[in-house]
C-alpha positions as CSV (number, residue, x, y, z in Angstrom):
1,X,-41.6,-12.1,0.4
2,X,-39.9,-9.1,-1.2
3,X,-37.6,-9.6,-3.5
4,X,-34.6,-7.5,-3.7
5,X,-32.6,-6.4,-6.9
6,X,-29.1,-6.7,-6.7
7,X,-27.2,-3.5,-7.7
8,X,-23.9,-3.9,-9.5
9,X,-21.3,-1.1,-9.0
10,X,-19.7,-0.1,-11.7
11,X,-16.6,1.7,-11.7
12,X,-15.3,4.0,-14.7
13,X,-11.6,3.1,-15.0
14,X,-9.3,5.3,-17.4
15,X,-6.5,3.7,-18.3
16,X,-3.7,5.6,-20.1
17,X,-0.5,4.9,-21.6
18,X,1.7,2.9,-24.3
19,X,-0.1,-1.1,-24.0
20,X,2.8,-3.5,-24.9
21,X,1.4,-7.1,-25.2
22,X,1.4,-7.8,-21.3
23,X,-0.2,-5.0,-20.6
24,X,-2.7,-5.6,-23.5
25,X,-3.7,-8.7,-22.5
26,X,-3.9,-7.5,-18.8
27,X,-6.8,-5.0,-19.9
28,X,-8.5,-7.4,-22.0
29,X,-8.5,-10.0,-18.4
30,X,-9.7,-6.7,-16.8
31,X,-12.5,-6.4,-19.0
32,X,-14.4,-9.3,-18.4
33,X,-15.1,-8.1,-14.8
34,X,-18.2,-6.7,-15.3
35,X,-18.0,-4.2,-12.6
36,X,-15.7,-2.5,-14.8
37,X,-16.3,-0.1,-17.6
38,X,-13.4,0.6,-19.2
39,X,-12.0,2.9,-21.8
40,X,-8.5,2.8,-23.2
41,X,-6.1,6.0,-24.0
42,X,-3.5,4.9,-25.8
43,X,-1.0,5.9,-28.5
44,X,-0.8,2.2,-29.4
45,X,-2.8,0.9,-32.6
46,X,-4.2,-2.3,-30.3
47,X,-7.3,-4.6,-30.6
48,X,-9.2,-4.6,-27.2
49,X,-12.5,-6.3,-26.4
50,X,-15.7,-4.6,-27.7
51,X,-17.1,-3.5,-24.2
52,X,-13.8,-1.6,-24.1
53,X,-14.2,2.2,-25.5
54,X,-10.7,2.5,-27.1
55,X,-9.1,6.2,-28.0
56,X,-5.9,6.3,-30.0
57,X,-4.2,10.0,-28.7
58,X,-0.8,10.6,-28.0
59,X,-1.0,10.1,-23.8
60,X,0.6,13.5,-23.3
61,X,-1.8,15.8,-25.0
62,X,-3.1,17.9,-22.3
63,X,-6.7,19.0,-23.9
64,X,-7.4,15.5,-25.2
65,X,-5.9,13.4,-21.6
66,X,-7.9,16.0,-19.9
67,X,-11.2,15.0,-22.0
68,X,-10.8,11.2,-21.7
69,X,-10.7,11.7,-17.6
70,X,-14.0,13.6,-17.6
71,X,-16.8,11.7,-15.7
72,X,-13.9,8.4,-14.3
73,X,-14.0,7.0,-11.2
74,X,-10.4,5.9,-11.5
75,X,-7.3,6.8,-13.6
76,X,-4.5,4.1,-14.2
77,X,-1.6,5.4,-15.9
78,X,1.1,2.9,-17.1
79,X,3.7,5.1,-17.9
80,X,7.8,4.1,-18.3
81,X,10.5,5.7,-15.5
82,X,11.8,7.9,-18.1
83,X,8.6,9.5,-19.2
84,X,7.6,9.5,-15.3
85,X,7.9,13.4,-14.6
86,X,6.7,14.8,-18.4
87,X,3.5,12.4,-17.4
88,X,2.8,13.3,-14.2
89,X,2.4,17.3,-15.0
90,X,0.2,16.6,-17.5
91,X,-2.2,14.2,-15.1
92,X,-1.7,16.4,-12.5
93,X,-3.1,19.2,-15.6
94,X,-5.5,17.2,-16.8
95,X,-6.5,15.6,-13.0
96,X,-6.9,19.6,-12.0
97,X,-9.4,20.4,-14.8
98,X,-11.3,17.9,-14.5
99,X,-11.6,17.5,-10.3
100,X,-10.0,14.3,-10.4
101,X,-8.5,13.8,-7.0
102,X,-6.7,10.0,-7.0
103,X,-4.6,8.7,-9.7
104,X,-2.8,5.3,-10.3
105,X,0.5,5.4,-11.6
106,X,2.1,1.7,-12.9
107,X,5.6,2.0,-13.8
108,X,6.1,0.0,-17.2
109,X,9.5,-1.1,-16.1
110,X,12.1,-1.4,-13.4
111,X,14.6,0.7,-13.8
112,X,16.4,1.8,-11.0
113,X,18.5,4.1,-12.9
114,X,16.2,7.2,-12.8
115,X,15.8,8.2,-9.0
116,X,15.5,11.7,-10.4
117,X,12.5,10.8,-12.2
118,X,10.9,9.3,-9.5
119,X,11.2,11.7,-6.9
120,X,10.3,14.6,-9.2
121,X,7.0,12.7,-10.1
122,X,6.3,12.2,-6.5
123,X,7.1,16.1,-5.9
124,X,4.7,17.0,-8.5
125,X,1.9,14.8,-6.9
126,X,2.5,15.9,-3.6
127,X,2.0,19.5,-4.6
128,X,-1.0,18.7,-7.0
129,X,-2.4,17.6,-3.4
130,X,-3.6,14.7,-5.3
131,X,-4.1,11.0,-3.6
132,X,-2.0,8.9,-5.9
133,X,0.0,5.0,-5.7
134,X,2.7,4.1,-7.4
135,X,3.4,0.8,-8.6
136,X,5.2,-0.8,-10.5
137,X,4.4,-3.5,-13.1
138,X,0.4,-4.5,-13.5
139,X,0.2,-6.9,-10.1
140,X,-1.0,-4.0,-8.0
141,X,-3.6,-2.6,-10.5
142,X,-5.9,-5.2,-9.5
143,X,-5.4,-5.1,-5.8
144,X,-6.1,-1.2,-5.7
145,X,-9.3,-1.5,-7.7
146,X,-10.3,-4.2,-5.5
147,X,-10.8,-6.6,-8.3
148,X,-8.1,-8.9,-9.9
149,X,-8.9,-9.9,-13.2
150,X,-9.4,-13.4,-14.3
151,X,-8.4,-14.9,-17.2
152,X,-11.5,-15.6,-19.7
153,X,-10.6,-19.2,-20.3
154,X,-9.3,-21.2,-17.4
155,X,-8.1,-25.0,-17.8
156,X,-7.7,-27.1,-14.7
157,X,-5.0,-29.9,-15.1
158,X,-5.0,-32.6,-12.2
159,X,-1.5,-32.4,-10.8
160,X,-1.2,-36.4,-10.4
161,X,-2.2,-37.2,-14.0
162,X,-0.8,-34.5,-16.3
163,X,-4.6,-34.3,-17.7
164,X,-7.3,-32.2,-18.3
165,X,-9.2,-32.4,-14.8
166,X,-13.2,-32.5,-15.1
């Protein structure tokens, strides 16, 4: 009987932008999927997980964005409406220089208020010839990796008792 060895994919996911505590904490679920490896380009000063490689650059330096996507399978940016279009020229820079083809874009927020911003981003993209989704909020981040992440501690309460099931 032959034994086979089971081969793990692992995807290189680039996640860039600003990580306010939902977001933070969404990463950190992320991480614990182990088909992810995962590295972090953020202005923010955040603690993230150890298997996380973590760079603290301002998102919308061209040379330094465009070295952090070298050698990713996938790029996430969470990036708010009203930096939208000053973000999307500097992917679609960095996405250029470095052969990067798809890109993820999360809008941070909702706001409605911008649909200038929104439709010049989308211009940009379109013209970059790039694949790219836009989303907004983290829900969809999972889906389009094709992983959701799961939180690390889960606690199953029986709905009849009010108590810790097990």
């Amino acid at each position: 009987m032959i034994k086979r060895k089971e081969v793990m994919i692992l995807k290189r996911v680039l996640i860039i932008g600003a990580l306010d505590t939902a977001a933070q904490r969404y990463v950190d679920d992320l991480s614990h999927n182990q088909q992810f490896q995962l590295t972090v380009y953020t202005p923010s000063r955040v603690r993230l997980a150890e298997s996380i490689q973590a760079l603290t650059e301002e998102v919308l330096d061209e040379g330094g964005l465009t070295a952090a996507m070298l050698d990713q399978d996938v790029v996430v940016a969470l990036v708010p409406t009203i930096r939208l279009t000053a973000m999307v020229k500097t992917l679609v820079t960095a996405a250029n220089a470095t052969g990067t083809r798809s890109l993820m874009i999360s809008r941070t927020d909702d706001i409605d208020d911008l649909p200038g911003e929104i439709r010049m981003a989308r211009q940009q993209l379109a013209q970059a010839q790039l694949h790219y989704d836009f989303i907004t909020g983290l829900g969809g981040i999972g889906t389009l990796l094709g992983s959701t992440p799961v939180p690390s501690e889960v606690i199953p309460f029986d709905p009849l008792t009010g108590q810790q099931a097990g």
